[in-house]
N, C-alpha and C positions, 0 to 999 in steps of 0.2 A: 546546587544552583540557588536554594529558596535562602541558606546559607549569608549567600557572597550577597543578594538582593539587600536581606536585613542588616548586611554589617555594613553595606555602601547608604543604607539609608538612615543608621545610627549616627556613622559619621557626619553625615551631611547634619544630621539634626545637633549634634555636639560644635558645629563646628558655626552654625548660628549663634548658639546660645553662647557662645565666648567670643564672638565678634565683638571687637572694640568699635566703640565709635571714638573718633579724638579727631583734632584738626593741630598743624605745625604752630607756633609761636616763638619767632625767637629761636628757631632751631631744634627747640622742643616738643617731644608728641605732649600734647593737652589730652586726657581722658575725659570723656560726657558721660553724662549718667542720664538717660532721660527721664523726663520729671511727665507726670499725667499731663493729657491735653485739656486745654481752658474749652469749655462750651460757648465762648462768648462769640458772635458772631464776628464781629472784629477781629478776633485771633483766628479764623477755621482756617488761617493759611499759614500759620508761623507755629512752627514744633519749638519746646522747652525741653533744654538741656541744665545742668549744675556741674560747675566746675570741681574739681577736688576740694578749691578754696572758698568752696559755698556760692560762688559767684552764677546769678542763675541768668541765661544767655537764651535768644530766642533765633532761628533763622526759618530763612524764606527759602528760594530758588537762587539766592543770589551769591554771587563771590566774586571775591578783590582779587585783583592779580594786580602784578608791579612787573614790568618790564620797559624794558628803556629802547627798544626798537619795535615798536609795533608789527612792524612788516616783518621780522625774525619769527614774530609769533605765532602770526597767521598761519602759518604751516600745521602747526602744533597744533593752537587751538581747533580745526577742523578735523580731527582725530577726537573731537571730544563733542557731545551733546549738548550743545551751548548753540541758544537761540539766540541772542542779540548780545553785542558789545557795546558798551560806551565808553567814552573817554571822561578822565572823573580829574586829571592831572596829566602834567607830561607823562608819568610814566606808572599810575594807576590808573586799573580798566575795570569796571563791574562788568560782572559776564550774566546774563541770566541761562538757564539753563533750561532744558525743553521739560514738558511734564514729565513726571515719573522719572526723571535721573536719579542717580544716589551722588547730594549734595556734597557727603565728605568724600567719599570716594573719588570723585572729580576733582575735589578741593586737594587731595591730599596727590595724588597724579601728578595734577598741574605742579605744585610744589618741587618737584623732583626733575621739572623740566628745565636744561641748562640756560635756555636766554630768560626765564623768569624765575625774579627774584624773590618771590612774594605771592599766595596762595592762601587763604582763607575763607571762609565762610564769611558771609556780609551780616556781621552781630547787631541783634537786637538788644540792646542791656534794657533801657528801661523803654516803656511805650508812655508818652506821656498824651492825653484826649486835648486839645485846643477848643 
C-alpha cells in the first residue's frame, strides 16, 4: 500500500514538473518559459513569460476570444470560470476570468471550442508609464 501511495505521489510530482505552459497562435502551440516576477508594485498582477524567440510577454486574468455569434457562445462560455465579458469588436470578446483560474488552461480549452475562432491570453508586450 505505502508502495502505490509513493509511486501515485512521484507521478503527480513528474507530471508538474513537465507541464507545459504555451498558448495557440496561428494554429500553433507557442511554448512559455516563465521569467522571475518583477517586485514592482505596478506589475504584482502581471506574470512574465519568454517566448522561444526571446520575445518576453506579460499577462493578467484576461483573454481574447473571436467568435462571430455571441449567443452560440454563451453556452460554452459558462462551463468555464470567467467573470465578466466585454465586447471589444463584432466578433472579439475579452473575457476576464475569476480569481485563481489557470489562465492558459482556460485559454487553450476555449481555443478548441467549435463556434470560437480565436483563444489567447490578452498580451502584455511592453508596459509603457504615461
Amino acid at each position: 500500500m505505502k508502495i502505490i501511495i509513493v509511486l501515485s505521489t512521484l507521478l503527480l510530482s513528474a507530471s508538474t514538473l513537465f507541464a507545459e505552459t504555451y498558448y495557440y497562435s496561428f494554429g500553433k502551440k507557442v511554448l512559455l518559459q516563465p521569467l522571475p516576477q518583477s517586485r514592482s508594485v505596478a506589475d504584482h498582477t502581471i506574470r512574465y513569460y519568454q517566448t522561444p524567440s526571446g520575445v518576453k510577454v506579460g499577462v493578467t486574468d484576461e483573454i481574447i476570444i473571436g467568435c462571430k455569434d455571441i449567443e452560440a457562445c454563451k453556452p460554452i462560455l459558462e462551463a468555464y470560470p470567467i467573470a465578466s465579458v466585454e465586447k471589444l469588436s463584432d466578433s472579439l470578446y475579452l473575457l476576464k476570468l475569476n480569481p485563481g483560474s489557470d489562465l492558459f488552461k482556460t485559454a487553450n480549452a476555449l481555443y478548441h471550442e467549435a463556434p470560437i475562432f480565436l483563444s489567447h491570453p490578452n498580451f502584455i508586450k511592453k508596459r509603457i508609464s504615461r
